[in-house]
C-alpha positions as CSV (number, residue, x, y, z in Angstrom):
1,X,-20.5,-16.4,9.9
2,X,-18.5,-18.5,7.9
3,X,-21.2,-19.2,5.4
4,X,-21.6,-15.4,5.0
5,X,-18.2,-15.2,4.5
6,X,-18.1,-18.0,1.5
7,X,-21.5,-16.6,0.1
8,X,-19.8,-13.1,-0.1
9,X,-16.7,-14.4,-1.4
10,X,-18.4,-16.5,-4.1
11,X,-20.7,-13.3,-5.3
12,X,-17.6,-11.4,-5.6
13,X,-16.6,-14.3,-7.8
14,X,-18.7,-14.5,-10.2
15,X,-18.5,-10.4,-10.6
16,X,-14.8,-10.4,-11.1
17,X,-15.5,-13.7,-13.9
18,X,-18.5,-11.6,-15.6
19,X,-17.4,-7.9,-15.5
20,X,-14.9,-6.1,-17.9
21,X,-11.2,-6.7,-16.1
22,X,-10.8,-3.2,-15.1
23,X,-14.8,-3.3,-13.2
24,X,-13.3,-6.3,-11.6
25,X,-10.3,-5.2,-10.1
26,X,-12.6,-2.2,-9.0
27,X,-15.0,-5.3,-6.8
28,X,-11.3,-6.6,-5.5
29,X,-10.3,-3.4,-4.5
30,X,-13.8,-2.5,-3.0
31,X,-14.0,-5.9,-1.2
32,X,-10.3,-5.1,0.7
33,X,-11.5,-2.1,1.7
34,X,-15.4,-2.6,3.0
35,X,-14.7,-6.5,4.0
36,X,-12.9,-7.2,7.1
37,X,-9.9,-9.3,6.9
38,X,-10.2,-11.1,10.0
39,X,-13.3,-12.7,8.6
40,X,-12.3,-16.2,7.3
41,X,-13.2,-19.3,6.0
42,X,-11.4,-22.0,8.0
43,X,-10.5,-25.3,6.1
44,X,-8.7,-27.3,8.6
45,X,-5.4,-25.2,9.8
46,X,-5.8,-23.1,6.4
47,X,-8.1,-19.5,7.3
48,X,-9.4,-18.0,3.7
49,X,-10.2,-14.2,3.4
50,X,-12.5,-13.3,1.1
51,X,-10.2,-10.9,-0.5
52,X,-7.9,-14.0,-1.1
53,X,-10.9,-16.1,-2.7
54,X,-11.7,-13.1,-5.5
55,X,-7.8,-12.3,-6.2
56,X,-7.6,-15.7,-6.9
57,X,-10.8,-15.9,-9.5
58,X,-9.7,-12.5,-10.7
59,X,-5.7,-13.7,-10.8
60,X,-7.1,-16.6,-12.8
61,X,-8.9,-15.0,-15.4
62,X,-5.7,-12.8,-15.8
63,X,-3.9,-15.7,-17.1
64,X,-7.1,-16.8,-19.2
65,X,-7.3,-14.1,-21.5
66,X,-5.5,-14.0,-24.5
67,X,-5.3,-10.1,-24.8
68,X,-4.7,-9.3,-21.5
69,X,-1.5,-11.8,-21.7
70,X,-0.2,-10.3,-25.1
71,X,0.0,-6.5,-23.5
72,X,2.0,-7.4,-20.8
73,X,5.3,-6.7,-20.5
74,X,8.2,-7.4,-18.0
75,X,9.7,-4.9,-16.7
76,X,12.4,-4.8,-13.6
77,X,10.2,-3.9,-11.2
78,X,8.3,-6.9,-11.8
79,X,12.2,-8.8,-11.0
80,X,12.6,-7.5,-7.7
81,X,9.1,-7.5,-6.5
82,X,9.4,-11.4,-7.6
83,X,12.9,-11.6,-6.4
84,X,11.3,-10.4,-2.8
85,X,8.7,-13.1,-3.2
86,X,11.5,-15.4,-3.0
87,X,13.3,-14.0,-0.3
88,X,10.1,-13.7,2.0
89,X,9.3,-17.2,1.0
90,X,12.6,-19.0,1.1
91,X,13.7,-17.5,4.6
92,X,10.6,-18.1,6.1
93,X,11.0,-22.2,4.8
94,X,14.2,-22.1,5.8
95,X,13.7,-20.7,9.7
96,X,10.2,-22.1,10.5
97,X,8.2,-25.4,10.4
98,X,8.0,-26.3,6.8
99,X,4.2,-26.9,6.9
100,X,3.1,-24.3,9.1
101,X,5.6,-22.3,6.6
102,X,3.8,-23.4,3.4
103,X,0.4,-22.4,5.1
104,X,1.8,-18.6,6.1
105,X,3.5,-18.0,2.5
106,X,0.5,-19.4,0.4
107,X,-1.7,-16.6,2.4
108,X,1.2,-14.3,1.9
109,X,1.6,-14.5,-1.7
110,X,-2.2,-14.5,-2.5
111,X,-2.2,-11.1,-0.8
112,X,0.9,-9.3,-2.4
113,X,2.3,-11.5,-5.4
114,X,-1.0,-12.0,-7.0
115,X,-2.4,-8.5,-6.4
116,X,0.4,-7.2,-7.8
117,X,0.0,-9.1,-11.1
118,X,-3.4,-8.7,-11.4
119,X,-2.5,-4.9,-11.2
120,X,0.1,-5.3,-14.0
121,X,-2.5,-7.3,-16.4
122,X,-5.6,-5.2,-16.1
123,X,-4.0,-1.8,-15.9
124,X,-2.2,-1.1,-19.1
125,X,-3.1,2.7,-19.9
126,X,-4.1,5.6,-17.8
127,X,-8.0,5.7,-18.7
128,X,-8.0,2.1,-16.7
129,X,-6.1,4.5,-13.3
130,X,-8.7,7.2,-14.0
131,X,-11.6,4.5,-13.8
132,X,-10.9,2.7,-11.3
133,X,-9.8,5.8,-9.0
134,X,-13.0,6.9,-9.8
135,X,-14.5,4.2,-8.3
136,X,-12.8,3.9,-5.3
137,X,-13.1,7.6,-4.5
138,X,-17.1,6.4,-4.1
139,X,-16.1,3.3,-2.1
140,X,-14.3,5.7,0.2
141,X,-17.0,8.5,0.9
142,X,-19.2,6.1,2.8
143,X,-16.1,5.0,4.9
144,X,-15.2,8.7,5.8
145,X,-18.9,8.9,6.8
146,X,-18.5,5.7,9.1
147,X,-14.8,7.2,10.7
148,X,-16.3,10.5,11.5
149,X,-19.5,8.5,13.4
150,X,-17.2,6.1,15.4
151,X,-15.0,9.4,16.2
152,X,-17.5,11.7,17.5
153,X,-20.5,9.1,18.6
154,X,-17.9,6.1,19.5
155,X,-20.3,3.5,17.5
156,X,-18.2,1.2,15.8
157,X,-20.0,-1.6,13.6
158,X,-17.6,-3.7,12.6
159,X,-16.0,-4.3,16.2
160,X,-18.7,-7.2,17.3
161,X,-17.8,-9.0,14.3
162,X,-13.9,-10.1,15.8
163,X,-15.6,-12.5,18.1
164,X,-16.1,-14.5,14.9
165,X,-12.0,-14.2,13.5
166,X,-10.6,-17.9,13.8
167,X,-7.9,-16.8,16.1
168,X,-8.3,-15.1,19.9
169,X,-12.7,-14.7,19.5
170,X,-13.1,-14.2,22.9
171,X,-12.0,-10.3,23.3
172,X,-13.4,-7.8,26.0
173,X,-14.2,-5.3,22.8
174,X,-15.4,-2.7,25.0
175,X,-12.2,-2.4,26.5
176,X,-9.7,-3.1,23.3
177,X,-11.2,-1.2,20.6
178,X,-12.9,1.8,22.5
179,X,-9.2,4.0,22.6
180,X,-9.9,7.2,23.5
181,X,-7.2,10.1,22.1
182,X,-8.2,13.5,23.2
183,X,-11.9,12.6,24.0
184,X,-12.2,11.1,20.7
185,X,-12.5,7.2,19.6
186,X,-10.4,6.2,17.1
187,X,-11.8,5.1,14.1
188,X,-11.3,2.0,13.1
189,X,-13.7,0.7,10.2
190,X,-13.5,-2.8,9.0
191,X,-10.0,-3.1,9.3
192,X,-8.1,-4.5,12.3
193,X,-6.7,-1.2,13.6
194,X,-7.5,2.7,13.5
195,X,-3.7,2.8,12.2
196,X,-4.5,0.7,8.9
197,X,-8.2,2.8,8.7
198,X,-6.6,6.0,8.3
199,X,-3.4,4.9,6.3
200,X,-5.7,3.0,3.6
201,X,-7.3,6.8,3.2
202,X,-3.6,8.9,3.3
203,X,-3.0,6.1,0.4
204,X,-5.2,7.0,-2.3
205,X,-5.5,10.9,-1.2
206,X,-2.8,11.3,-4.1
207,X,-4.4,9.8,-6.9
208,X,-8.1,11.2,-5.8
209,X,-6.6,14.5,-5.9
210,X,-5.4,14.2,-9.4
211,X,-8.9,13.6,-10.8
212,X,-8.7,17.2,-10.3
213,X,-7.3,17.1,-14.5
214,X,-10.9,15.3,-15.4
215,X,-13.5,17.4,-17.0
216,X,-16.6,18.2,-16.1
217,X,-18.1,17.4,-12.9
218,X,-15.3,15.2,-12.1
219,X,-12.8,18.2,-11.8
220,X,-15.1,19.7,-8.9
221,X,-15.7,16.3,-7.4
222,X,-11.7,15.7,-7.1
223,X,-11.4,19.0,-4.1
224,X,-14.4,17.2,-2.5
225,X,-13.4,13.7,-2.1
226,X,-10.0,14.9,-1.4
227,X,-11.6,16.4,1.5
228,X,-13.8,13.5,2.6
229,X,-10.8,11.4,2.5
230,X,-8.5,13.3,4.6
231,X,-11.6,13.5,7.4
232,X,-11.5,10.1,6.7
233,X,-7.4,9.5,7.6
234,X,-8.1,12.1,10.8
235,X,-11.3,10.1,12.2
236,X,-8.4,7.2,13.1
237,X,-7.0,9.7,15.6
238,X,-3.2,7.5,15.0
239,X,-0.5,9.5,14.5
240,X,0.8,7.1,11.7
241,X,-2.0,8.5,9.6
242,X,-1.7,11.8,10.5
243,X,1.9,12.0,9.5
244,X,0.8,10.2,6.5
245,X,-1.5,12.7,5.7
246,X,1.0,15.6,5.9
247,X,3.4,14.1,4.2
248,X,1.0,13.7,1.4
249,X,-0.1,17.4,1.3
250,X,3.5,18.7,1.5
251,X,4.7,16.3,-1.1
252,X,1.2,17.6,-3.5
253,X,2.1,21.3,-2.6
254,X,5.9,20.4,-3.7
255,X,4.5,19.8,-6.6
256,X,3.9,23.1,-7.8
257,X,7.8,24.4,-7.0
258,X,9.4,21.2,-8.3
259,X,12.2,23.1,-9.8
260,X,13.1,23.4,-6.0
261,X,13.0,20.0,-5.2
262,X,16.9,19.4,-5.5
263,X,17.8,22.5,-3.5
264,X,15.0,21.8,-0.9
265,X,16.6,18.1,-0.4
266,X,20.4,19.8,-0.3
267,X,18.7,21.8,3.1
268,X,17.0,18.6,4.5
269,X,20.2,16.8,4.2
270,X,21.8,19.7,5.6
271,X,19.4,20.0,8.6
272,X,19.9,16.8,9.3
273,X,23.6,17.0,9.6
274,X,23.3,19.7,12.0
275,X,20.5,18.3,14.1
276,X,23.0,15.6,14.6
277,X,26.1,17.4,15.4
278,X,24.1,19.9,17.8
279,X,22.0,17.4,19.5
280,X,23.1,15.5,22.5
281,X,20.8,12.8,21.0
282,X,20.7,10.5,17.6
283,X,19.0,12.3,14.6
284,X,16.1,9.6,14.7
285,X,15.4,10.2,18.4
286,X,14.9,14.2,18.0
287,X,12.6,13.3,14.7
288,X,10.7,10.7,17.0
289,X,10.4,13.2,20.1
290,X,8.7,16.0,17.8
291,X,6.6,13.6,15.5
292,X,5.0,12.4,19.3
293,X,3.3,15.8,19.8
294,X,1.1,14.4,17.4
295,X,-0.2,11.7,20.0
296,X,2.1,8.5,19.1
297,X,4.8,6.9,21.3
298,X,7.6,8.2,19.7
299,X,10.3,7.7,21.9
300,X,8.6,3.6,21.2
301,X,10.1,4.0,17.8
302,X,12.9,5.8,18.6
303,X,13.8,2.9,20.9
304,X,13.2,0.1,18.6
305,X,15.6,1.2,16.3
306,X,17.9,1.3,18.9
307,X,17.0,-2.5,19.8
308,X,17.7,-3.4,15.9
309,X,21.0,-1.9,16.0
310,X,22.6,-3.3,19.0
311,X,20.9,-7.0,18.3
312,X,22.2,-6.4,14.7
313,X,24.5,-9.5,15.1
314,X,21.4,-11.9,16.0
315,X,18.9,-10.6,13.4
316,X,21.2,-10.0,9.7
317,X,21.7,-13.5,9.1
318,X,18.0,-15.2,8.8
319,X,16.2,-13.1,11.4
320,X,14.6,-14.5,14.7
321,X,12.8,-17.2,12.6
322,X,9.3,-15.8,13.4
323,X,10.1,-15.8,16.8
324,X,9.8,-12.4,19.4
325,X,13.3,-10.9,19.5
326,X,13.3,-10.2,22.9
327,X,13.8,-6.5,22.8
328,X,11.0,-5.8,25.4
329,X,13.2,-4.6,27.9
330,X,14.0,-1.7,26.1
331,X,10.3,-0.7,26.5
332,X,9.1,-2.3,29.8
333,X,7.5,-4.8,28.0
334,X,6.9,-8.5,28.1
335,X,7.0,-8.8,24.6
336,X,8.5,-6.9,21.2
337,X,6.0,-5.0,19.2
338,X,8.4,-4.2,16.0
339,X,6.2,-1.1,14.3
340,X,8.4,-0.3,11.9
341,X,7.9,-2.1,8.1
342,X,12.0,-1.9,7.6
343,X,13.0,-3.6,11.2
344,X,9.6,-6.3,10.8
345,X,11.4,-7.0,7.5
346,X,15.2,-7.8,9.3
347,X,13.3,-9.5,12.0
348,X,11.5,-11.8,10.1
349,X,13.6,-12.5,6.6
350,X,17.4,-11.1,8.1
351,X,19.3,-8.6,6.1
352,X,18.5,-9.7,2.3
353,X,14.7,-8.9,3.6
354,X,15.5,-5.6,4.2
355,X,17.5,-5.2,1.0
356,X,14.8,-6.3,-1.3
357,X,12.5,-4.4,0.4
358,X,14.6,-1.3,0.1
359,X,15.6,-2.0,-3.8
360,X,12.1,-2.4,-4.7
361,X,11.1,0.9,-3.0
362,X,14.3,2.5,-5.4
363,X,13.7,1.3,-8.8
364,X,9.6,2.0,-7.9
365,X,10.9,5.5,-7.3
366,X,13.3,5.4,-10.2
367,X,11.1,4.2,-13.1
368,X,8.3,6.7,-11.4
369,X,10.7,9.3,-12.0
370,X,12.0,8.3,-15.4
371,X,8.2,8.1,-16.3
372,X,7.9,12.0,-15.2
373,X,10.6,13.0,-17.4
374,X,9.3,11.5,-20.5
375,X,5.8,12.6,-20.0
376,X,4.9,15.5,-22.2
377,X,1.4,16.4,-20.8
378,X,0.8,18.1,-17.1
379,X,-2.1,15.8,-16.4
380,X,0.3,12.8,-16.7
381,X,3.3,14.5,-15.2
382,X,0.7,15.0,-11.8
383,X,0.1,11.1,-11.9
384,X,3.0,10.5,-12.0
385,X,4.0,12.6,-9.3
386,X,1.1,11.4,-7.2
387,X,1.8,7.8,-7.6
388,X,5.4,9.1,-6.1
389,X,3.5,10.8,-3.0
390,X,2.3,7.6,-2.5
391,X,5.2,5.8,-2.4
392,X,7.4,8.5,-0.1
393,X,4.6,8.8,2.2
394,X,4.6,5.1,2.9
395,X,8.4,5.1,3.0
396,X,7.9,7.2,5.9
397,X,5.5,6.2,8.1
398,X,7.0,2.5,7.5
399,X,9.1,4.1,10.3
400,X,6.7,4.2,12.9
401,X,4.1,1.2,11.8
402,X,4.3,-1.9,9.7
403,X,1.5,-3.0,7.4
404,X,-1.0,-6.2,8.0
405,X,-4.6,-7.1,6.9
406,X,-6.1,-5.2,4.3
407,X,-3.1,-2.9,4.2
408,X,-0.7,-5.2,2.5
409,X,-2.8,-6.3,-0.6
410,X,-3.5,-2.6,-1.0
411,X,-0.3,-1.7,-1.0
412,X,1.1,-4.2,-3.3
413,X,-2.1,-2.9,-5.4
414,X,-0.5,0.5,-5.4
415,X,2.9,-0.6,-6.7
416,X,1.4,-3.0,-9.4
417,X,-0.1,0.4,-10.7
418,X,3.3,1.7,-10.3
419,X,4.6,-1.1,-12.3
420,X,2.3,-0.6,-15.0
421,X,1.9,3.1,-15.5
422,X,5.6,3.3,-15.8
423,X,5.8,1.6,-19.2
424,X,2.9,4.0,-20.8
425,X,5.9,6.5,-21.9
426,X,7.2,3.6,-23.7
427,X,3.8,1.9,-25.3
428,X,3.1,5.1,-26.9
429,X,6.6,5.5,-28.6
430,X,6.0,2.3,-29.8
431,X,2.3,2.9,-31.2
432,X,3.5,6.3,-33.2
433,X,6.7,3.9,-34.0
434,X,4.4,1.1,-35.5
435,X,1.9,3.9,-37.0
436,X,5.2,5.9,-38.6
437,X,6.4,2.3,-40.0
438,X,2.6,1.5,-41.3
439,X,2.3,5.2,-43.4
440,X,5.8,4.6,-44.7
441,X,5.3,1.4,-45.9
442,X,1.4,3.0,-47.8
443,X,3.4,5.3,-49.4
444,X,6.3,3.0,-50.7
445,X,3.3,1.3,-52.4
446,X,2.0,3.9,-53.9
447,X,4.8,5.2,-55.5
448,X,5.6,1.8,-56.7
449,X,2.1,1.4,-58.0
450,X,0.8,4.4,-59.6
């Protein structure tokens, strides 16, 4: 398997070297979502994915090309995101075995740092979103299909294939990856868990819907593969995706009263006061108790946060330095299974983990939202806006999962394109700015040289 695994990664290579940037991101992106993670190369201690080996090429040729160099431009989203990088790395030397530290944090930054940047080179103007959207919209129709057969028929492909990951082959798959939720099996696709299927689906439902501003066949395909892909999210059967998915829709049907927004917030802030003051419980655990119906353990999550805050003392510092926290008791557990993205990122990098993780998530949201208001055109006020659904809807389900595997790089993907699309407000000023300066200086000489 692990030839297969090198050939793959090799042909995916030599794609991402020969194929215009913007084609090549598409075979990255393609690869992270078709290609199962826990396939690797193993070189010693060191396990290589093949999404690590193209991100690489691709990463690479980023810094090879001349053009591609000279149209990027840092921005401060690009500060903290590298300013995280630091943090995640430096703690992690810091708390843990410096070799088996460099080995975890190489992997780490392949997957988010250099997906990010390759993001930021390649995508500098909205034609390059619409393409490549385009093209994963197609990558993801044949996935739904896949979902919806595991779901209903339980036949699940890609499951056989784990006896071949590096670590813990020897699984009783049968047993493990057949869950059952209301006589259904969930989904789970070439990723490691149903929970990651059907989030990488509620992920891109935002931007597949905006196609819906393309012309001709395009505009009818956008209500279609919006569709497919929310079958696609429901096939999991995980309540993380599900509320994923809702959040989406609500957040695209906002869209349409956004002169409401501010006045809709004022009564969830509201709300929330008073389900606090009225409740005999903490806000967290009545949202947790209702967000269960939908077949999650909420009162889990509801507990973990409770674990975080009393153990606050032990974690804010440097975290448990990759070790289990010891919180099982709250659950009746032997061990701690931290699904929540904030608390994973106190328990494993302290407080200033959490804080760049949080800042980061603010000034994506603030330039996304500075973006809107410059925008003069509908079609790129709903990108915007879209590319914000994306970003609230992970903000929120980070609450009741935490991302691994393909999830990560696609995230980090995600805000790269945030990064980028951000500063197209302020390329075009620029342009018309250059163009004005250009006419001026024509007609200077022609006065001066009748």
């Amino acid at each position: 398997m692990q030839g297969t695994v090198l050939a793959i990664g090799i042909i995916c290579s030599i794609l991402v070297v020969t194929l215009r940037p913007k084609n090549a991101l598409v075979v990255y992106i393609t690869a992270l979502l078709w290609f199962p993670d826990y396939l690797r190369v193993s070189i010693g201690t060191i396990d290589i994915s093949v999404g690590r080996i193209i991100v690489t090429v691709l990463f690479i040729r980023c810094l090879n090309n001349d053009l591609l160099r000279s149209r990027f431009e840092w921005s401060q989203l690009d500060k903290w995101v590298a300013l995280s990088m630091v943090v995640y790395v430096g703690m992690t030397l810091l708390t843990q075995p410096t070799f088996a530290s460099i080995e975890n944090r190489g992997g780490f930054l392949i997957d988010t740092w250099l997906t990010y940047m390759t993001a930021r080179f390649i995508i500098t103007d909205k034609e390059t979103i619409i393409h490549i959207i385009k093209c994963i919209s197609i990558a993801l129709i044949p996935l739904a299909i896949l979902g919806c057969i595991e779901c209903l028929a339980g036949w699940q492909p890609f499951v056989p294939l784990k006896r071949f990951r590096p670590w813990n082959p020897t699984i009783e798959t049968e047993e493990i990856e057949r869950e059952m939720r209301w006589g259904f099996t969930r989904a789970v696709g070439p990723f490691s868990h149903s929970i990651l299927f059907g989030c990488g689906f509620a992920m891109f439902l935002p931007l597949i819907y905006h196609l819906r501003y393309e012309k001709n066949y395009w505009k009818r395909l956008a209500y279609i593969f919006s569709a497919t892909n929310m079958i696609g999210a429901l096939s999991s059967m995980s309540s993380g995706p599900w509320v994923m998915t809702i959040v989406v829709i609500f957040c695209l049907l906002v869209e349409r009263y956004k002169k409401w927004l501010k006045t809709m917030l004022k009564l969830l802030i509201l709300a929330c006061i008073g389900a606090e003051l009225l409740s005999n419980r903490t806000l967290y655990h009545v949202i947790f108790s209702y967000a269960g119906r939908l077949g999650g353990a909420g009162w889990f999550r509801a507990r973990l946060i409770d674990a975080a805050i009393d153990h606050f003392g032990e974690w804010w510092l440097a975290g448990y330095g990759g070790k289990d926290p010891g919180w099982g008791h709250y659950f009746g557990m032997s061990f701690t299974d931290v699904t929540n993205e904030f608390i994973l990122s106190g328990v494993l990098y302290g407080l200033a983990g959490l804080m760049v993780l949080c800042i980061v998530l603010f000034v994506a949201f603030r330039n996304l939202i500075s973006a809107h208001k410059k925008a003069t055109s509908p079609a790129s006020q709903s990108m915007y806006w879209a590319l914000g659904c994306i970003l609230f809807s992970v903000a929120v389900v980070w609450m009741s999962i935490s991302f691994f595997g393909q999830l990560v790089p696609l995230f980090y993907f995600i805000l790269g394109l945030i990064g980028s699309s951000s500063l197209f407000p302020a390329e075009r000023r620029n342009r018309i700015v250059k163009v004005l300066k250009v006419n001026n200086l024509k007609n200077v000489a022609c006065v001066s040289n009748p």
